[in-house]
PAKELUM-230307 format. One record per atom (N, C-alpha, C, O): x, y, z; residue in three letters; atom name. Coordinates in Angstrom, 2 decimals, m for minus. Layout:
BEGIN
{xx:X; yy:Y; zz:Z; type:ALA; atom:CA} .
...
***
This chain:
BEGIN
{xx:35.43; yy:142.00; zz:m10.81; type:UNK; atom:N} .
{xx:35.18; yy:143.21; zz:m11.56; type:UNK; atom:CA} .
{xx:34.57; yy:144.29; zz:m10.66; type:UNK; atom:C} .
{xx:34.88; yy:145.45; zz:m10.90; type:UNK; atom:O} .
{xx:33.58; yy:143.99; zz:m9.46; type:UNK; atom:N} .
{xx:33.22; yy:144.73; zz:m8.70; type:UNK; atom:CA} .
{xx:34.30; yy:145.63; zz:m7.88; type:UNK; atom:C} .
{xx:34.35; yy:146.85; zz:m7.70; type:UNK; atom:O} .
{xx:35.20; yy:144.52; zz:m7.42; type:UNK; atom:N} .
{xx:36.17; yy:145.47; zz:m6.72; type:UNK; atom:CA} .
{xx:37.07; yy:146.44; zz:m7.18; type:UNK; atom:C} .
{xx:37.47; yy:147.29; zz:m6.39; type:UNK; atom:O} .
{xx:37.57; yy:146.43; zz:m8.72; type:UNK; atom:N} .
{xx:37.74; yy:146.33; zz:m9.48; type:UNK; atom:CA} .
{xx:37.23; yy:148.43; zz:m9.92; type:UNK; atom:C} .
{xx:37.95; yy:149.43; zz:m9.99; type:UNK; atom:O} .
{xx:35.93; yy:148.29; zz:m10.06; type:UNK; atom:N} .
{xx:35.21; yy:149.32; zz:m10.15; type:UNK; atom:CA} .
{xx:35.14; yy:150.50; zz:m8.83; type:UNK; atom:C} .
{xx:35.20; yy:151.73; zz:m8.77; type:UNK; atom:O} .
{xx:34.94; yy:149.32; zz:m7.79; type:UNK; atom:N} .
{xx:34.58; yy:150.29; zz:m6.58; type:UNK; atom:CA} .
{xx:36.27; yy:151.15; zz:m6.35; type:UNK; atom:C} .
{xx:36.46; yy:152.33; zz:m6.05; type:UNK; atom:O} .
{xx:37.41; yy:149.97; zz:m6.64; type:UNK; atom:N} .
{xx:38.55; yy:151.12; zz:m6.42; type:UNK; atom:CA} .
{xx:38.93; yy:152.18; zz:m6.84; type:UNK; atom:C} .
{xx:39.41; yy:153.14; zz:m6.24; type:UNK; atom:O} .
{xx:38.55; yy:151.92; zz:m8.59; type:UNK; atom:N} .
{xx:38.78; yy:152.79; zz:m9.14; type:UNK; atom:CA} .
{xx:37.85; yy:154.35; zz:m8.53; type:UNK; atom:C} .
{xx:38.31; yy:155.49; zz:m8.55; type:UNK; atom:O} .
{xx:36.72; yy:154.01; zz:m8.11; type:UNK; atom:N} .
{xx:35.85; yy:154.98; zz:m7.71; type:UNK; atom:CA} .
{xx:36.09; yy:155.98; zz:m6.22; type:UNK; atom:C} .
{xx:35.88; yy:157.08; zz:m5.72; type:UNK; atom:O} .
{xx:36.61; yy:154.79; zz:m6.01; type:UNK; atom:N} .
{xx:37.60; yy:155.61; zz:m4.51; type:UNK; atom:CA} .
{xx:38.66; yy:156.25; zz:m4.69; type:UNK; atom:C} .
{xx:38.89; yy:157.18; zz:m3.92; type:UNK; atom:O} .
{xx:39.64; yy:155.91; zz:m5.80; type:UNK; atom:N} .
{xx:40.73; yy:156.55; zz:m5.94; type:UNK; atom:CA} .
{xx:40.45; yy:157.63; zz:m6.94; type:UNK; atom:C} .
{xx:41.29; yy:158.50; zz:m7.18; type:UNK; atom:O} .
{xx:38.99; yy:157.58; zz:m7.68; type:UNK; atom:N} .
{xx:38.56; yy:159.17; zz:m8.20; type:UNK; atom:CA} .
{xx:37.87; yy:160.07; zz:m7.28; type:UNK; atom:C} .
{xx:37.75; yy:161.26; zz:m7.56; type:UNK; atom:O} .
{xx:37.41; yy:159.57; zz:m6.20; type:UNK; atom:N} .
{xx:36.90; yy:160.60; zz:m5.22; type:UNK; atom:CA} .
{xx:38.06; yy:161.17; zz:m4.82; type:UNK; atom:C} .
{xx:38.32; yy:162.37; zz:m4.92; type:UNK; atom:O} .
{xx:38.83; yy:160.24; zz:m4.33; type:UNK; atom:N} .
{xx:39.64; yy:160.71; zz:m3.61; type:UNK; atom:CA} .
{xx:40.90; yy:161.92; zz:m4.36; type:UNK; atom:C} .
{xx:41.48; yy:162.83; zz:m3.76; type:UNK; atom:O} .
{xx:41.01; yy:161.61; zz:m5.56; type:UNK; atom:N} .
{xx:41.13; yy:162.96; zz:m6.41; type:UNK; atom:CA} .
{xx:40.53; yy:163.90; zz:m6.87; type:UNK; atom:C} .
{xx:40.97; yy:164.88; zz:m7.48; type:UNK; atom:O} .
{xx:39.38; yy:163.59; zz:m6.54; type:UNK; atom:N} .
{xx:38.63; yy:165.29; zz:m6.40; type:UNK; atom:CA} .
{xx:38.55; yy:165.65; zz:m5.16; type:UNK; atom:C} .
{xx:37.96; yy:166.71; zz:m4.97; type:UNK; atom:O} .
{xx:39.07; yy:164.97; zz:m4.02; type:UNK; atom:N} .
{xx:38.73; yy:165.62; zz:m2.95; type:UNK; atom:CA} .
{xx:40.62; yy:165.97; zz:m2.60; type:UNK; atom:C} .
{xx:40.90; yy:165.94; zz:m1.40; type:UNK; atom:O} .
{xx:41.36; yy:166.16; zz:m3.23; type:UNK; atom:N} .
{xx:42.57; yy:166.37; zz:m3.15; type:UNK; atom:CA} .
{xx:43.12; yy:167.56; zz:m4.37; type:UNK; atom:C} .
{xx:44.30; yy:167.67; zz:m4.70; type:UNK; atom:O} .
{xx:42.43; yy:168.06; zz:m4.71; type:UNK; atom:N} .
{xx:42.01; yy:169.04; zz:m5.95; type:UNK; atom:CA} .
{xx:41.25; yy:170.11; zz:m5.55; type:UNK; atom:C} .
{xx:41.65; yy:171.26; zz:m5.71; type:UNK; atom:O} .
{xx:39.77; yy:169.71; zz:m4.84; type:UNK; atom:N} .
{xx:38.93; yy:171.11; zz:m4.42; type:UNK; atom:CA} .
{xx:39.98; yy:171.62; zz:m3.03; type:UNK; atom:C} .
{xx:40.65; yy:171.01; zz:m2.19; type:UNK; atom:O} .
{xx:39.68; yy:173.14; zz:m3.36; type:UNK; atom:N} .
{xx:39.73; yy:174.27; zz:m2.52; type:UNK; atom:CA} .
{xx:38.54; yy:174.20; zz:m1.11; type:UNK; atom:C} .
{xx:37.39; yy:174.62; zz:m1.21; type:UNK; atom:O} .
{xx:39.02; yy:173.67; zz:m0.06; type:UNK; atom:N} .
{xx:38.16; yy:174.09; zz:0.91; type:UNK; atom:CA} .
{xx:38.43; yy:174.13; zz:2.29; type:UNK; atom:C} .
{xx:38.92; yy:173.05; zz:2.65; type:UNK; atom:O} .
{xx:38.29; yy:175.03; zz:3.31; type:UNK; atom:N} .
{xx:38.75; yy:174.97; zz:4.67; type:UNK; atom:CA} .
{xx:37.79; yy:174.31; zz:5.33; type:UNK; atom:C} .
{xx:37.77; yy:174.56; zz:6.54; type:UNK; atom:O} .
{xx:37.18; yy:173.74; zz:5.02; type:UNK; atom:N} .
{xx:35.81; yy:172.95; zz:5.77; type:UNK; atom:CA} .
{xx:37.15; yy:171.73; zz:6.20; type:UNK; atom:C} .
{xx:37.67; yy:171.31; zz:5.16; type:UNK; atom:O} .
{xx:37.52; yy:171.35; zz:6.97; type:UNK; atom:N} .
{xx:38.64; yy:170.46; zz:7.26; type:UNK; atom:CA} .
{xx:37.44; yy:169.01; zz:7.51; type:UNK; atom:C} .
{xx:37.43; yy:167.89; zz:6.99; type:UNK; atom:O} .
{xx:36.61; yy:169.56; zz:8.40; type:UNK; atom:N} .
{xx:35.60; yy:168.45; zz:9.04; type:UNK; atom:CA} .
{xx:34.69; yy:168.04; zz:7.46; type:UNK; atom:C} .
{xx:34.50; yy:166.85; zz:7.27; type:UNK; atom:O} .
{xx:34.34; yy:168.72; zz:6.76; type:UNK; atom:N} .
{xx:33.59; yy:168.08; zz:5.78; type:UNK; atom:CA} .
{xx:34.51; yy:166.97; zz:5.14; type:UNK; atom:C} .
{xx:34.01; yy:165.87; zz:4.91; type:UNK; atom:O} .
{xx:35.89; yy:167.23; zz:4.82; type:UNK; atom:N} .
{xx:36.59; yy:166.86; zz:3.92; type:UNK; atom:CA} .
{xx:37.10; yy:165.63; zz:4.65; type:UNK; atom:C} .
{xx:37.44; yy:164.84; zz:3.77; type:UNK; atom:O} .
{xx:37.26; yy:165.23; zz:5.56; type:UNK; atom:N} .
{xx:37.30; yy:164.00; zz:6.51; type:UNK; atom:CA} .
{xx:36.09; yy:163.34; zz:6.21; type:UNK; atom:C} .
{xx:36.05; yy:162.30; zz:5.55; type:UNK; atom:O} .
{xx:35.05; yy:163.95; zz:6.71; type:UNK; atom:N} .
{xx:33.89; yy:163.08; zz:6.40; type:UNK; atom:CA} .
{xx:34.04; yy:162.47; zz:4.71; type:UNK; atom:C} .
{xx:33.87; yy:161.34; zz:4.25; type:UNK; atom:O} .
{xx:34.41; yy:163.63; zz:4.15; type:UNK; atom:N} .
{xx:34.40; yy:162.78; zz:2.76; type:UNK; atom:CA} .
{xx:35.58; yy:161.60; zz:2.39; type:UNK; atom:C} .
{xx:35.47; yy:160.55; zz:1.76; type:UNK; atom:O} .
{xx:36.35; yy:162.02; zz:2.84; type:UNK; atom:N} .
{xx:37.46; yy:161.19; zz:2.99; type:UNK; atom:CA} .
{xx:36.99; yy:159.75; zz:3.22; type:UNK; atom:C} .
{xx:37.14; yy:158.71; zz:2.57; type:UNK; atom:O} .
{xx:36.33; yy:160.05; zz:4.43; type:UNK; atom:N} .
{xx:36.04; yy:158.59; zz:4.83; type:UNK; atom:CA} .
{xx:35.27; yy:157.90; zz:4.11; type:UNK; atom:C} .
{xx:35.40; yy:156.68; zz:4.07; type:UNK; atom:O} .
{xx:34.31; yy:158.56; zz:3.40; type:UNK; atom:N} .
{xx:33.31; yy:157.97; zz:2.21; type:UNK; atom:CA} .
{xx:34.20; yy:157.30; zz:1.29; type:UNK; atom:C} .
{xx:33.62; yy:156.38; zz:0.70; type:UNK; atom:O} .
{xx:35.52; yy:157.46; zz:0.95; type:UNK; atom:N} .
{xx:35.94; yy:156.85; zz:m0.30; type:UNK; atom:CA} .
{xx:36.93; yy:156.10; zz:0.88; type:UNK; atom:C} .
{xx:37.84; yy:156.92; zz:0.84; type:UNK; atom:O} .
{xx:37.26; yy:155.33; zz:1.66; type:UNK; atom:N} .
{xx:37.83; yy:154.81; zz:2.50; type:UNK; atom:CA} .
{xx:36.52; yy:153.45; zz:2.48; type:UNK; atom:C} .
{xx:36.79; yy:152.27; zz:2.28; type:UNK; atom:O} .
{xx:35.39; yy:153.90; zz:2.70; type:UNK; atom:N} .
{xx:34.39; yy:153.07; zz:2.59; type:UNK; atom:CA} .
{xx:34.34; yy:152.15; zz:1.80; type:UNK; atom:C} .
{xx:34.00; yy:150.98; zz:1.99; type:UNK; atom:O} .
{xx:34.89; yy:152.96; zz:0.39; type:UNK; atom:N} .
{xx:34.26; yy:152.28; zz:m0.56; type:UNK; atom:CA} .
{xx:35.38; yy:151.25; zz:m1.00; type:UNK; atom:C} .
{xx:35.12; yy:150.08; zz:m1.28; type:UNK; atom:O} .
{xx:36.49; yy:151.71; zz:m1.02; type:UNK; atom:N} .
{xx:37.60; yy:150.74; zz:m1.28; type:UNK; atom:CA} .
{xx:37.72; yy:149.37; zz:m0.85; type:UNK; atom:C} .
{xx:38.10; yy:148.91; zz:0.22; type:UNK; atom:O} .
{xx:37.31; yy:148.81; zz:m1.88; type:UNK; atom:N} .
{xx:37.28; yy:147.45; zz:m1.48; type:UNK; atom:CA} .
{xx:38.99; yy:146.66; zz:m0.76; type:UNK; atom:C} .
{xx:38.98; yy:145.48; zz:m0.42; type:UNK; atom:O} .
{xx:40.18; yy:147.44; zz:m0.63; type:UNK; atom:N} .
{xx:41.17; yy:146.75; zz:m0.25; type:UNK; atom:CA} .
{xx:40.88; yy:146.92; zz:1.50; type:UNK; atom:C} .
{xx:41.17; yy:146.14; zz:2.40; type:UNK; atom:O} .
{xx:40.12; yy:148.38; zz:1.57; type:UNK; atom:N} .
{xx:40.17; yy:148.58; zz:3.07; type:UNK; atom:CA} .
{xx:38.92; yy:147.95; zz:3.88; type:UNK; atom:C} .
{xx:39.02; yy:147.74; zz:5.09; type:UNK; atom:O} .
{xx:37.94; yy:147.72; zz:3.29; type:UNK; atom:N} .
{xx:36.40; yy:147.05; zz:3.74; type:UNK; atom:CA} .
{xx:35.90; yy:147.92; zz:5.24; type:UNK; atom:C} .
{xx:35.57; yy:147.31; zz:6.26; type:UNK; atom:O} .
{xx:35.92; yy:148.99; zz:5.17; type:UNK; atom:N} .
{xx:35.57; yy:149.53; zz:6.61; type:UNK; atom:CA} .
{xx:34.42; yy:150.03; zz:6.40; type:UNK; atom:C} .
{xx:34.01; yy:150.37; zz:5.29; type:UNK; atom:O} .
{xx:33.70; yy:150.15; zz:7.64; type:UNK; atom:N} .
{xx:32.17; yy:151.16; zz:7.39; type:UNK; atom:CA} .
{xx:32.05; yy:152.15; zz:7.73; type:UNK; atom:C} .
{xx:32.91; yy:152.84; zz:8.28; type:UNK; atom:O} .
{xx:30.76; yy:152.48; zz:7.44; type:UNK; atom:N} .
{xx:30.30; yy:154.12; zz:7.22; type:UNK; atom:CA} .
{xx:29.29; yy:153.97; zz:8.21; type:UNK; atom:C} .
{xx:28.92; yy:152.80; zz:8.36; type:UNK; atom:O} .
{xx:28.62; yy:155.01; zz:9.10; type:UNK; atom:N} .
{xx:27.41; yy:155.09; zz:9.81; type:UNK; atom:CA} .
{xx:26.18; yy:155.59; zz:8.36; type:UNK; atom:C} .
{xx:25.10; yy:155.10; zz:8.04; type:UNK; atom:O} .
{xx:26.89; yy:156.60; zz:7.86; type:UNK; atom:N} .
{xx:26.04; yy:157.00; zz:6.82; type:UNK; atom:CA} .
{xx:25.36; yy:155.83; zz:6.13; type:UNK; atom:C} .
{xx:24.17; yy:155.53; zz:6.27; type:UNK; atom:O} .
{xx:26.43; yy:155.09; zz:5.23; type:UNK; atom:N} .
{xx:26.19; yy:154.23; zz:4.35; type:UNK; atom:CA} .
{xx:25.67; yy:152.66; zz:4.69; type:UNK; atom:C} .
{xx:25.66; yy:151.67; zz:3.94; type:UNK; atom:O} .
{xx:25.29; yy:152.79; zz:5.99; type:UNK; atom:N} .
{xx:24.92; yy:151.70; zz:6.36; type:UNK; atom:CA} .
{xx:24.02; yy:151.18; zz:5.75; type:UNK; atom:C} .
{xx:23.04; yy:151.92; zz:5.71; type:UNK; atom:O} .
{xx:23.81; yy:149.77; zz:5.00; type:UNK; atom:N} .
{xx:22.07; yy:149.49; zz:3.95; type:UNK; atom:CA} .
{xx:23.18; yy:149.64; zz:3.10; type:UNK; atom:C} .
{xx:23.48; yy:148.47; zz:2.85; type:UNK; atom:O} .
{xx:24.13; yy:150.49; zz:2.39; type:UNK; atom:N} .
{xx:23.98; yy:150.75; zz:1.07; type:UNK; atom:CA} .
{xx:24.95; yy:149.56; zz:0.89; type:UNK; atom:C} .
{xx:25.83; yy:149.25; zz:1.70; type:UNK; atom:O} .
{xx:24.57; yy:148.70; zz:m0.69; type:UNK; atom:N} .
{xx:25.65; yy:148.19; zz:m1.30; type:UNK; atom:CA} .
{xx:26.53; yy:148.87; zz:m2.26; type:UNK; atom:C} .
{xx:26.24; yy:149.70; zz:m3.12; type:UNK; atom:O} .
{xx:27.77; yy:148.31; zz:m1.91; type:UNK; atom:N} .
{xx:29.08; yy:148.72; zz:m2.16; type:UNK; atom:CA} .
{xx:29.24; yy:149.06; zz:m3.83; type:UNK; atom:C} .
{xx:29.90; yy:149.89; zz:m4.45; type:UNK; atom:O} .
{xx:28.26; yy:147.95; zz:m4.22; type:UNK; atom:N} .
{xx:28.37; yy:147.94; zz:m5.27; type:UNK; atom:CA} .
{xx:27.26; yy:148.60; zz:m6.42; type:UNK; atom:C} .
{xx:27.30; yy:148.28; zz:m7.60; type:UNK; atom:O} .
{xx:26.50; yy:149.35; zz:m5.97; type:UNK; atom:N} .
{xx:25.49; yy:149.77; zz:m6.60; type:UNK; atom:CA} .
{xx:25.67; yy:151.23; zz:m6.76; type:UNK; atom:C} .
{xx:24.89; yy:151.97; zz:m7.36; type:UNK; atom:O} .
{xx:26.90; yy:151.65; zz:m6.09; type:UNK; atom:N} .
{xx:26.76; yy:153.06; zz:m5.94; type:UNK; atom:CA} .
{xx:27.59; yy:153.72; zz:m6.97; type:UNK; atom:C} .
{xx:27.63; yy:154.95; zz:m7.03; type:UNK; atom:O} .
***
């Protein structure tokens, strides 16, 4: 059920970040990668999110 949740949560970031208006190219990577994080099919890390569980967020 965890993974479950966390995808769904990646694949809603990742539609709001495919929706907002912004030329910040570098922010939007960084964010990108935040929901890349979180997807439990891809399991990759974050420097940011390091400590955080996957599942609490």
């Amino acid at each position: 059920m965890n993974a479950a949740k966390r995808w769904k949560q990646a694949e809603l970031l990742r539609e709001y970040l495919n929706a907002i208006q912004t030329s910040d190219n570098e922010w939007l990577a960084w964010a990108n990668h935040k929901a890349v994080w979180l997807d439990p099919n891809l399991n990759c890390e974050d420097e940011w999110m390091a400590g955080v569980d996957k599942n609490t967020v």
